[in-house]
C-alpha positions in Angstrom: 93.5 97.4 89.6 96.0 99.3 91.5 98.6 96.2 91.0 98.0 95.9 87.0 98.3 99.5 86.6 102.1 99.1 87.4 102.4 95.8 85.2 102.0 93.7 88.0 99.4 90.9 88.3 96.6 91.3 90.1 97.4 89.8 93.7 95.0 87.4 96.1 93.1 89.5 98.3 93.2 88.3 102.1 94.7 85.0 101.3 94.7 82.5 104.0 98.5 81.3 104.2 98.6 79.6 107.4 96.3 75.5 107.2 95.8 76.1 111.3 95.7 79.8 112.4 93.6 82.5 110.9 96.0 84.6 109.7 95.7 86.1 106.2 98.0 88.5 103.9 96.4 91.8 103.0 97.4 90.9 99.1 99.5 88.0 98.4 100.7 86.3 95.2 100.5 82.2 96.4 102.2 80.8 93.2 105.2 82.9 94.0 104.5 82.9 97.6 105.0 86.8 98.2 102.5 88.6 100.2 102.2 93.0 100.8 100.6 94.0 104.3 99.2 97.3 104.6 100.2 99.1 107.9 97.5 101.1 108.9 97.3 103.0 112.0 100.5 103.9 111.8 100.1 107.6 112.6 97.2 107.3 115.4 98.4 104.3 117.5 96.1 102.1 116.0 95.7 98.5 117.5 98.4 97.3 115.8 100.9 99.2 116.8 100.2 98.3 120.7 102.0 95.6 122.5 99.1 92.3 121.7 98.4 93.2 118.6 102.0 94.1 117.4 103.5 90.7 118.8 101.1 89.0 117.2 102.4 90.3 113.6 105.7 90.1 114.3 105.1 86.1 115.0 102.4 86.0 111.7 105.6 87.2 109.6 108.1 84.8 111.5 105.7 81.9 110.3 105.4 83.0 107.3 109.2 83.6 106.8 109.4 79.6 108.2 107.0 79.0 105.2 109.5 80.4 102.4 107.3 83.7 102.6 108.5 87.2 101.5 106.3 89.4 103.1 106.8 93.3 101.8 104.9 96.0 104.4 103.7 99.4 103.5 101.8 102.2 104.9 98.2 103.3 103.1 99.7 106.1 101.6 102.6 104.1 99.8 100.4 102.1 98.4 97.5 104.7 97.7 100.5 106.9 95.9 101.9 104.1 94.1 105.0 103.9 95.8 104.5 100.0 96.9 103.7 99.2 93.0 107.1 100.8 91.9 108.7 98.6 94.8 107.2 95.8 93.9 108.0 96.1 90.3 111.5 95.4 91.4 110.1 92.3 93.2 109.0 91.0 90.1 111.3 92.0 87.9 108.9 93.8 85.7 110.9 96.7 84.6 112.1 95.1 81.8 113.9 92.5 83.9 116.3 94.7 85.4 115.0 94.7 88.8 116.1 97.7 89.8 116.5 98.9 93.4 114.3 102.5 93.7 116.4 105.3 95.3 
Protein backbone atom coordinates (compact mmCIF):
# COMPACT_ATOMS: atom_id res chain seq x y z
CA UNK A 1 0.00 0.00 0.00
CA UNK A 2 2.86 2.32 0.65
CA UNK A 3 3.88 2.02 -3.28
CA UNK A 4 0.17 2.67 -4.68
CA UNK A 5 -0.17 5.55 -2.41
CA UNK A 6 2.40 7.41 -4.62
CA UNK A 7 0.87 6.08 -7.97
CA UNK A 8 3.16 3.46 -8.20
CA UNK A 9 2.26 -0.28 -8.63
CA UNK A 10 2.37 -2.38 -6.03
CA UNK A 11 5.97 -4.15 -6.04
CA UNK A 12 6.92 -8.12 -5.50
CA UNK A 13 7.74 -8.64 -1.99
CA UNK A 14 11.13 -10.68 -1.49
CA UNK A 15 11.33 -11.69 -5.06
CA UNK A 16 13.76 -14.39 -5.81
CA UNK A 17 15.97 -12.78 -8.80
CA UNK A 18 18.89 -15.08 -8.80
CA UNK A 19 17.76 -19.31 -10.53
CA UNK A 20 20.93 -20.52 -8.16
CA UNK A 21 21.64 -18.43 -5.05
CA UNK A 22 19.18 -17.37 -2.46
CA UNK A 23 19.28 -13.97 -2.88
CA UNK A 24 15.99 -11.95 -2.91
CA UNK A 25 15.11 -8.10 -3.42
CA UNK A 26 13.32 -6.46 -0.48
CA UNK A 27 10.55 -5.16 -3.25
CA UNK A 28 11.13 -5.60 -6.82
CA UNK A 29 9.08 -4.93 -9.94
CA UNK A 30 10.25 -8.30 -12.31
CA UNK A 31 8.44 -7.18 -15.52
CA UNK A 32 10.53 -4.07 -15.50
CA UNK A 33 13.33 -5.67 -13.62
CA UNK A 34 13.85 -2.88 -10.90
CA UNK A 35 14.20 -3.90 -7.43
CA UNK A 36 14.31 -1.27 -3.85
CA UNK A 37 16.45 -2.67 -0.83
CA UNK A 38 15.85 -1.39 2.46
CA UNK A 39 19.00 -0.64 4.49
CA UNK A 40 18.46 -1.31 7.83
CA UNK A 41 20.90 -1.18 10.61
CA UNK A 42 22.24 1.54 9.25
CA UNK A 43 22.59 3.59 12.52
CA UNK A 44 23.54 0.55 15.03
CA UNK A 45 26.08 -1.45 12.98
CA UNK A 46 23.74 -3.89 12.15
CA UNK A 47 25.02 -7.17 10.38
CA UNK A 48 25.00 -5.69 7.31
CA UNK A 49 27.03 -3.12 7.61
CA UNK A 50 30.08 -5.49 8.86
CA UNK A 51 32.68 -6.82 6.54
CA UNK A 52 30.75 -10.66 5.55
CA UNK A 53 27.64 -9.41 5.43
CA UNK A 54 28.47 -6.15 3.50
CA UNK A 55 30.55 -8.08 0.76
CA UNK A 56 28.03 -10.18 0.33
CA UNK A 57 25.52 -7.27 -0.90
CA UNK A 58 27.92 -5.52 -2.71
CA UNK A 59 28.36 -8.91 -4.89
CA UNK A 60 24.13 -9.60 -4.72
CA UNK A 61 23.98 -6.02 -6.58
CA UNK A 62 26.98 -6.76 -8.96
CA UNK A 63 24.82 -9.90 -10.14
CA UNK A 64 22.05 -8.32 -10.33
CA UNK A 65 23.52 -5.23 -12.29
CA UNK A 66 25.10 -8.35 -14.74
CA UNK A 67 21.36 -9.35 -14.95
CA UNK A 68 20.13 -5.86 -16.43
CA UNK A 69 18.96 -5.05 -12.74
CA UNK A 70 18.44 -1.40 -11.35
CA UNK A 71 18.55 -1.82 -7.91
CA UNK A 72 17.54 1.54 -5.88
CA UNK A 73 18.62 1.38 -1.90
CA UNK A 74 17.06 3.22 0.94
CA UNK A 75 17.11 3.53 4.54
CA UNK A 76 13.65 2.60 6.73
CA UNK A 77 13.06 6.00 7.31
CA UNK A 78 13.01 7.09 3.56
CA UNK A 79 10.78 4.70 2.80
CA UNK A 80 8.61 4.94 6.04
CA UNK A 81 8.48 8.99 5.18
CA UNK A 82 7.80 8.48 1.70
CA UNK A 83 10.90 9.81 0.43
CA UNK A 84 11.79 6.45 -1.63
CA UNK A 85 8.08 6.68 -3.27
CA UNK A 86 8.78 10.25 -4.50
CA UNK A 87 12.12 8.83 -5.84
CA UNK A 88 10.79 6.22 -7.40
CA UNK A 89 8.09 8.14 -9.02
CA UNK A 90 10.80 9.54 -11.08
CA UNK A 91 11.80 5.88 -11.82
CA UNK A 92 8.73 5.26 -13.36
CA UNK A 93 7.91 8.21 -14.76
CA UNK A 94 4.74 8.67 -12.97
CA UNK A 95 4.61 12.30 -12.48
CA UNK A 96 2.96 12.91 -15.43
CA UNK A 97 5.85 11.53 -17.54
CA UNK A 98 8.20 14.08 -16.68
CA UNK A 99 10.43 12.19 -14.64
CA UNK A 100 11.67 14.61 -12.75
CA UNK A 101 14.92 14.50 -10.73
CA UNK A 102 13.90 15.46 -6.77
CA UNK A 103 16.16 18.18 -5.28
Amino acid sequence: MIWKAYGIESPVKEFRFHPVRRWRFDYAWPDRKIAVEQEGGIWINGAHNRGVHYSSDMQKYNFAARMGWQVYRFSPAQIRKGEAQEFMKTVFNVNNGKGEIPK
